[in-house]
C-alpha positions in Angstrom: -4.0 6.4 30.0 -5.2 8.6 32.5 -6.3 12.2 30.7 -8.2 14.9 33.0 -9.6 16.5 29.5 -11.1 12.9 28.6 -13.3 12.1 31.6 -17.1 12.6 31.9 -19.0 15.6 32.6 -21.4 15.7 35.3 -24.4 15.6 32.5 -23.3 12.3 31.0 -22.6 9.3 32.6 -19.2 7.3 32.3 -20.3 4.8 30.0 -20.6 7.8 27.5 -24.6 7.1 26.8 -26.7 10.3 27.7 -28.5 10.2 31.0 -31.6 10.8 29.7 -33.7 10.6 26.1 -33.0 14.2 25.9 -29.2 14.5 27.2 -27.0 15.2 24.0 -23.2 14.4 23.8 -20.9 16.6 25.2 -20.0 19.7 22.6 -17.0 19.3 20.7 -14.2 21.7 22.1 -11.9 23.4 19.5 -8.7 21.6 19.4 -10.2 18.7 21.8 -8.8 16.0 18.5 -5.5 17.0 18.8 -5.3 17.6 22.6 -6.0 13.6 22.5 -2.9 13.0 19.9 -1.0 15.1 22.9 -2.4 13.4 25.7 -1.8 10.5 24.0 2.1 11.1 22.8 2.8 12.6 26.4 1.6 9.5 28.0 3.5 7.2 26.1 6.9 9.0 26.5 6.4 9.7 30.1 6.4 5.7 30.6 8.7 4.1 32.1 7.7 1.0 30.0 8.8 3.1 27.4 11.8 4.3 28.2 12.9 1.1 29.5 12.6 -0.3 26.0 13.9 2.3 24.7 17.5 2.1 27.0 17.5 -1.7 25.8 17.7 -0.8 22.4 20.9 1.2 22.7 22.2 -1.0 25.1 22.4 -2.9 21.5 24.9 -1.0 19.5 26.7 0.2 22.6 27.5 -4.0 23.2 28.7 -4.6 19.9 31.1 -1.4 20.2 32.5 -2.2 23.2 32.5 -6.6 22.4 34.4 -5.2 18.9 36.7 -2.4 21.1 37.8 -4.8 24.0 38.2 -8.0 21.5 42.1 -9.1 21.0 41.7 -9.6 17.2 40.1 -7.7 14.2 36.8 -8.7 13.3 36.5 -11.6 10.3 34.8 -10.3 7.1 31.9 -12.6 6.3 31.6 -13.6 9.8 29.2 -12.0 12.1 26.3 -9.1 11.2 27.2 -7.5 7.8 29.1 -4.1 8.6 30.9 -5.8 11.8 34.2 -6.1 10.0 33.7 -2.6 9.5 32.9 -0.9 12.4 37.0 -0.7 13.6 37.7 1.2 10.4 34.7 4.2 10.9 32.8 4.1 13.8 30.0 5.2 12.3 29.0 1.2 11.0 28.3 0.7 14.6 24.8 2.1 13.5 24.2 0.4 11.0 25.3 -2.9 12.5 23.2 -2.1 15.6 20.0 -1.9 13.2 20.6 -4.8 11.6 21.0 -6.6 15.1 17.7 -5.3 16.3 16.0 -5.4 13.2 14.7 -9.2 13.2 14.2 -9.1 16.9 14.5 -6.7 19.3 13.0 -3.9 17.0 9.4 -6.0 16.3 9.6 -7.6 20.4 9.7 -3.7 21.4 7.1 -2.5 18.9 5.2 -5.6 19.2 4.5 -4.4 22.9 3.9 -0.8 22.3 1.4 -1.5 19.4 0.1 -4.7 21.7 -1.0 -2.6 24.2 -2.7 0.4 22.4 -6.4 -0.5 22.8 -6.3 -3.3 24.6 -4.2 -1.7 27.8 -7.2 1.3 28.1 -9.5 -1.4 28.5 -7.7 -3.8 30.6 -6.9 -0.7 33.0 -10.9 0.5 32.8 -10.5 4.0 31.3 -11.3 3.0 27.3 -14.9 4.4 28.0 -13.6 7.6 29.4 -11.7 8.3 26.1 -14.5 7.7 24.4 -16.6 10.1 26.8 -14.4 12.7 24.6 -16.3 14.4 21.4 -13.5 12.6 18.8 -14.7 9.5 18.1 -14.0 5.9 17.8 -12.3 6.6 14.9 -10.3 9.5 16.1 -9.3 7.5 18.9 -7.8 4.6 17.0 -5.9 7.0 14.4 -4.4 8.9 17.9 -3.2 5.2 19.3 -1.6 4.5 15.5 0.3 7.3 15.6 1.2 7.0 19.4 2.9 3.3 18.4 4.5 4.8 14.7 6.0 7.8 16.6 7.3 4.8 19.0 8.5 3.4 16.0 10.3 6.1 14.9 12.1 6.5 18.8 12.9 3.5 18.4 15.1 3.6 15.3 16.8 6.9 16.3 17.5 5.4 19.6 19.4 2.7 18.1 21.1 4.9 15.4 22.4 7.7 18.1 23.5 5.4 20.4 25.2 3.9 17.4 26.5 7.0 16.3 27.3 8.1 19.7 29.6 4.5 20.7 31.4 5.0 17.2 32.5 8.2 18.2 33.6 7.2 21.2 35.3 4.4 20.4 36.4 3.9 17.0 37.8 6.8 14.0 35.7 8.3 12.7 35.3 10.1 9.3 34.3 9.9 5.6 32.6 6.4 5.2 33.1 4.5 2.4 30.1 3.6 0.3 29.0 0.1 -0.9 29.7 1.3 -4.7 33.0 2.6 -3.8 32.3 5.7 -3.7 33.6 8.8 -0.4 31.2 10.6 1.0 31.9 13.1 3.5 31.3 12.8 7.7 28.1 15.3 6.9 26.5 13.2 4.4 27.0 10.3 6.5 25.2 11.3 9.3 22.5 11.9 6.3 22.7 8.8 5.3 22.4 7.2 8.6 19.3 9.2 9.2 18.0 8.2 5.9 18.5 4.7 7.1 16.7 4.9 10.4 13.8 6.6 7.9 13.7 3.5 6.0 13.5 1.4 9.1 11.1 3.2 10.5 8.7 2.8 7.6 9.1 -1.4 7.9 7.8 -1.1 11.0 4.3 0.7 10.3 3.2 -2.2 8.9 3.5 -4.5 12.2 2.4 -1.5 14.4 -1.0 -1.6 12.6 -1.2 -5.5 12.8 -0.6 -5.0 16.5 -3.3 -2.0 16.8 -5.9 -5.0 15.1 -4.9 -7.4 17.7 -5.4 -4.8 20.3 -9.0 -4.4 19.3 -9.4 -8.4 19.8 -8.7 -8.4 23.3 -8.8 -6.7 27.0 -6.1 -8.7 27.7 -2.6 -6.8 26.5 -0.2 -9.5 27.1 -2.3 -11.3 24.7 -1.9 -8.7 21.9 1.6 -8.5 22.2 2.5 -12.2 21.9 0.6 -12.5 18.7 2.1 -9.4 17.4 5.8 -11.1 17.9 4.7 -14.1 17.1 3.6 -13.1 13.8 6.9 -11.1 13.3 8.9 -14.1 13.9 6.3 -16.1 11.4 6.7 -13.9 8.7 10.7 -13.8 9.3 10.4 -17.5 9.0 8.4 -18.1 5.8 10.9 -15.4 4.3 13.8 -17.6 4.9 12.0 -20.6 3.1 13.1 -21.0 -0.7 9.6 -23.1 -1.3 7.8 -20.1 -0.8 9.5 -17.2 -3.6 5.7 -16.6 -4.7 4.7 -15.4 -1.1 7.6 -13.5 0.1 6.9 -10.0 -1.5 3.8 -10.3 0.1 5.5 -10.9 3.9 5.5 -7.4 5.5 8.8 -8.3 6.6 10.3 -9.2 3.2 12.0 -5.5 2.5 13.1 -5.0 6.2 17.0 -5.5 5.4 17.0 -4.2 2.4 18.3 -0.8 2.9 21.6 -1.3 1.5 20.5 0.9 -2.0 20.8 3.6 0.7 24.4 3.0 1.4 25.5 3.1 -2.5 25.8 6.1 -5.0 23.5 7.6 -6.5 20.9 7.0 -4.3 18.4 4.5 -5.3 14.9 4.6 -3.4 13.4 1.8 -5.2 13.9 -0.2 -2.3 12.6 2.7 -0.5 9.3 2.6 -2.8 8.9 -0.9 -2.8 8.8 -1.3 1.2 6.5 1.8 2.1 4.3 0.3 -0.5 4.0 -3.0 1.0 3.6 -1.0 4.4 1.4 1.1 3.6 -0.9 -2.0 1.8 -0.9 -3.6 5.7 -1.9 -0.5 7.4 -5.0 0.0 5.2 -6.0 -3.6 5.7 -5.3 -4.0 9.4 -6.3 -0.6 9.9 -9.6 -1.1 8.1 -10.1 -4.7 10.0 -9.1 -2.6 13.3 -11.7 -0.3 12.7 -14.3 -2.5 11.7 -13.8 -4.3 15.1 -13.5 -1.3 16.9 -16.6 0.2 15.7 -19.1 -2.5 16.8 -17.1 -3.7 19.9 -19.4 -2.9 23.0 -17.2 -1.3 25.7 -17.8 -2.4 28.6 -14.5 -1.3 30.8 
């Protein structure tokens, strides 16, 4: 990440020491914490990395549309992703199909490189010790790159759902959608709902991001990071399929990932909701603490 506003001043040296016994660290300028979280958001987004990964995640719901729209014969119920059998009826279950699509693979192999890549990509490149030239901190610096991969997270989802969203419309009828209990809710409220959804997604990702942020700190070597990152996904997906291991699964950070279907019933129930930014939010204080701790004593030397 290249950021003018980050690099040394002429009276302290890149490394970020001062130049002398008597040189003091460069005076905090107002708003300089926040200008990072900019810097930092700007960067990612301006990516072509980025937005690559982001067009292959809409290419996902956009290839079940058109696979479901050019096929000779209905969709089977019970065969295929849940929701598939669906989709011809309102094309709004192209979303929701979509997520469930991504949500084992594509969703963590995207945010797995994003998250990967946070620390470990400023250091491979040689600029980590000019962000930390900058009055913020260490500990400013890794709360910016958390929030650079969870507001990746969040493109992500909202990628998938509009495109979603968007093929439905385009290809299939659309209008009041049919609820899991039964129940009709209107075209409005469905577009809520899917939002909701992509919410709720969103959240089971946080907890991965901060994993990834930890292996970041590990390594100057980002490739590195974001193979164990997947890896570990893919692990935990795993070990949550396995019946011999019902004591360890609420534990997995993967466990509630699928389990947004309270969303799609009426009344809304958010205990699933509860449950799963619970166990999120349990992985980003351990990571994030284990992150930190690493972070704080690693010597910088690029």
């Amino acid at each position: 990440m290249s950021d003018n506003s980050a690099l040394p001043t002429s009276d302290a040296p890149a490394s970020g020491t001062p130049a002398s016994g008597t040189a003091t660290a460069p005076a905090a300028r107002p708003g300089g914490a926040w200008a990072l979280l900019v810097s930092e958001l700007t960067v990612l987004f301006r990516r072509r990395r980025t937005w690559a990964l982001l067009l292959a995640l809409a290419a996902v719901p956009v290839l079940i549309a058109v696979a479901v729209r050019l096929s000779s014969r209905e969709p089977t119920p019970g065969r295929g992703p849940p929701f598939l059998d669906q989709v011809t009826q309102n094309g709004l279950f192209v979303a929701v199909t979509g997520l469930i699509v991504s949500i084992p693979l594509f969703l963590p192999l995207t945010v797995g490189v994003v998250a990967g890549d946070t620390i470990a990509g400023e250091a491979g490149l040689g600029t980590l010790r000019y962000l930390l030239v900058a009055p913020a901190g260490r500990a400013w610096l890794l709360v910016v790159k958390y929030l650079g991969a969870a507001a990746f997270c969040l493109a992500a989802t909202v990628t998938v759902v509009t495109a979603g969203v968007l093929a439905g419309l385009a290809l299939f009828p659309v209008g009041p959608l049919t609820l899991l209990s039964g129940d009709t809710i209107s075209l409005g409220e469905s577009f809520l709902r899917a939002l909701l959804i992509a919410g709720y997604v969103t959240v089971s990702l946080l907890g991965l991001s901060a994993i990834g942020l930890f292996f970041s700190t590990l390594t100057v070597v980002p490739v590195g990071a974001m193979a164990a990152t997947i890896v570990l996904s893919v692990v935990a997906q795993v070990l949550d399929s396995l019946p011999q291991l019902d004591w360890l699964h609420p534990w997995l950070f993967s466990h509630y990932w699928l389990d947004f279907a309270d969303l799609l019933r009426q009344p809304l129930d958010f205990s699933s909701f509860g449950a799963n930014a619970l166990l999120q939010g349990g992985y980003l204080l351990v990571f994030g603490a284990l992150a930190y701790g690493r972070f704080l004593t690693k010597d910088i030397l690029s």
